[in-house]
N, C-alpha and C positions, 0 to 999 in steps of 0.2 A: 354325158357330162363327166369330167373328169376332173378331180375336185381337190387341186394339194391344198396344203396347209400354211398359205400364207394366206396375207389378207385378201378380202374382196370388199367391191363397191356395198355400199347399207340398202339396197334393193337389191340384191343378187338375190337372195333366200327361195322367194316365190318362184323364179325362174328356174334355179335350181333345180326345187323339187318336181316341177311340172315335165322334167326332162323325164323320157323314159325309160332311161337306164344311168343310176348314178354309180361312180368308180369313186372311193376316199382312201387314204392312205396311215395306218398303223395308228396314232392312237387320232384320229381326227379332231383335230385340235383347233379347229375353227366349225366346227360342228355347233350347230345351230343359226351362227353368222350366216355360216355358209349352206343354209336347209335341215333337213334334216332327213330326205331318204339316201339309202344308203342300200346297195344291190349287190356291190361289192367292196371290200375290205381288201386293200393291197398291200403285201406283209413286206418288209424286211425282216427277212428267216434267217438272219445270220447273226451271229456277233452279241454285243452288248442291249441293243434296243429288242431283241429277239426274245433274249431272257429274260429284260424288263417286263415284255408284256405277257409273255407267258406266265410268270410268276404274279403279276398285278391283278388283283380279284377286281379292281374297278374299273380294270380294263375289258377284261371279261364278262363283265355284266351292263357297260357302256351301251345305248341306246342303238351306237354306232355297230355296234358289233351283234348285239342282241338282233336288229333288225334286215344285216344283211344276208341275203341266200347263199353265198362264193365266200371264200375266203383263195386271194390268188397271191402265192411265193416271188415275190421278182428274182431270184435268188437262186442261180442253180447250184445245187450240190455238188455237181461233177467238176464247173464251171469255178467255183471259189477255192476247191480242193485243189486243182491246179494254181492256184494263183498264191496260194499260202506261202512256196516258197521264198517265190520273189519277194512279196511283202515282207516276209522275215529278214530279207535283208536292205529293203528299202526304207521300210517303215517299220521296225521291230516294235516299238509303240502299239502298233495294232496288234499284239500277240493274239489277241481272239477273235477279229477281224470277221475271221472265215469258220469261227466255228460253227455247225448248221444245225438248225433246230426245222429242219424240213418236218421229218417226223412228227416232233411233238405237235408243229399247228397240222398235221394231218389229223394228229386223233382227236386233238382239240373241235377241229372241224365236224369229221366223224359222230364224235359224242354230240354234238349242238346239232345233227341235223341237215349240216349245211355243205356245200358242193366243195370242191379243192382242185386248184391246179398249179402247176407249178409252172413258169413262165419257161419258153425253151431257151438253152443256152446262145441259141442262135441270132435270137432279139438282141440278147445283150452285144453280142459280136457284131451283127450288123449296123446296130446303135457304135460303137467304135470306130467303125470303118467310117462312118458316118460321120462322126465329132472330127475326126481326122481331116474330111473335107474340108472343118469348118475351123480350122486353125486351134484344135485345143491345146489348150496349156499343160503340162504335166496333170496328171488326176490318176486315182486310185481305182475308180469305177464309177458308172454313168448313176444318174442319181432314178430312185423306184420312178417317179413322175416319167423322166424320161424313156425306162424302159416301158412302163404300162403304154403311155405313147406309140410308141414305137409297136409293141402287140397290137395294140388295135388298131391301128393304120395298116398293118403287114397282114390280117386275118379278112382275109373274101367274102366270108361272110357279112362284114360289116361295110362293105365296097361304097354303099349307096348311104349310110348313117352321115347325120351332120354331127360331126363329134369338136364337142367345143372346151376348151379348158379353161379352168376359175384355179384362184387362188396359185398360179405360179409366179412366186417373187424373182424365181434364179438367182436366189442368193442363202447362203445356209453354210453346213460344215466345207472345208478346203479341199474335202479328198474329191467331191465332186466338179466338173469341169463346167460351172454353171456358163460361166460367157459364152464360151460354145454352144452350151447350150440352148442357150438364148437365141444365140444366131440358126441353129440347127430348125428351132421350133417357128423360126420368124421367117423359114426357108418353105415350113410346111402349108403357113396361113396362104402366104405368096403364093404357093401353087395351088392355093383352095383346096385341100385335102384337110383344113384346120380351122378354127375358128377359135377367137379369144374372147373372154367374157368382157368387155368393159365397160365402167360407169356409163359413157352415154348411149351404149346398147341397149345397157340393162333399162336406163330409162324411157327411151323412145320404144323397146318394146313392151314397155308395161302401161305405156300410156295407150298401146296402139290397142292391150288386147281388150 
């Protein structure tokens, strides 16, 4: 289950958690709505929400955070170091955009005990080529949802999992290419490689168990 931070149906919770492996994203902000285990923690290591949480003691001490085993970077270092340029001159606005706090959620990780990876930059490029099929509109970079997505769809080890997403609105900050995105992930369900959590899912399969 991969669990962003928009809304879900008000029986999603149970379903949730019964999943065997849940993914939530940076400060999980529909945590509780949306269950409460949490397996993994998906960071944006860069920029302005990077230093938020790193610096935030209540983020750090969050149920959400407390309780997962991974903490995973969508964010590659090598991958946004290239890209500073151009945004310098696209978007000067984002002057810190791409700063990376890879590092510190490493040691942060490290001291709490818990696993760390960093997504490859290749997800995120294939996730491009990808939006591109799907007519995107100008964007700065694919949004964490999308890229964890895109990871665990791309990883063989997971070949045979029914991996199903809650709480994605496709709608949020500008720099992401949500439409496309939309269509990207409505590309995936279509080929059954996807499943969506929706209100009358959630209820017929809680009546059913």
């Amino acid at each position: 289950m991969i669990v962003g931070n928009g809304p879900v149906a008000d029986n999603a919770a149970a379903l949730i958690d019964a999943a065997d492996f849940v993914i939530r994203f940076n400060g999980s902000r529909n945590f509780g709505a949306a269950g409460r285990r949490t397996d993994v923690v998906a960071l944006c290591n860069t920029g302005r929400p990077a230093a938020a949480m790193l610096a935030d003691p209540v983020w750090r001490d969050s149920e959400a955070v407390r309780g997962a085993s991974e903490f995973w970077s969508v964010r590659h270092p090598e991958k946004f170091a290239e890209l500073q340029a151009a945004l310098a001159v696209s978007h000067p606005e984002l002057d810190d955009f791409c700063d990376d706090y890879t590092e510190a959620f490493a040691s942060f990780a490290a001291s709490s005990g818990k696993g760390y990876r960093v997504i490859a930059r290749s997800v995120h490029e294939a996730v491009d080529a990808a939006l591109g099929d799907h007519q995107a509109e100008a964007y700065v970079v694919p949004s964490s949802g999308m890229v964890v997505v895109a990871a665990f769809l791309s990883d063989a080890t997971h070949a045979k999992d029914i991996v199903t997403i809650a709480g994605f609105g496709h709608v949020g900050w500008d720099g992401h290419p949500f439409a496309a995105e939309k269509r990207l992930i409505e590309s995936y369900i279509a080929a059954g490689r996807l499943t969506r959590l929706q209100p009358d899912s959630v209820f017929s399969l809680s009546q059913g168990a």
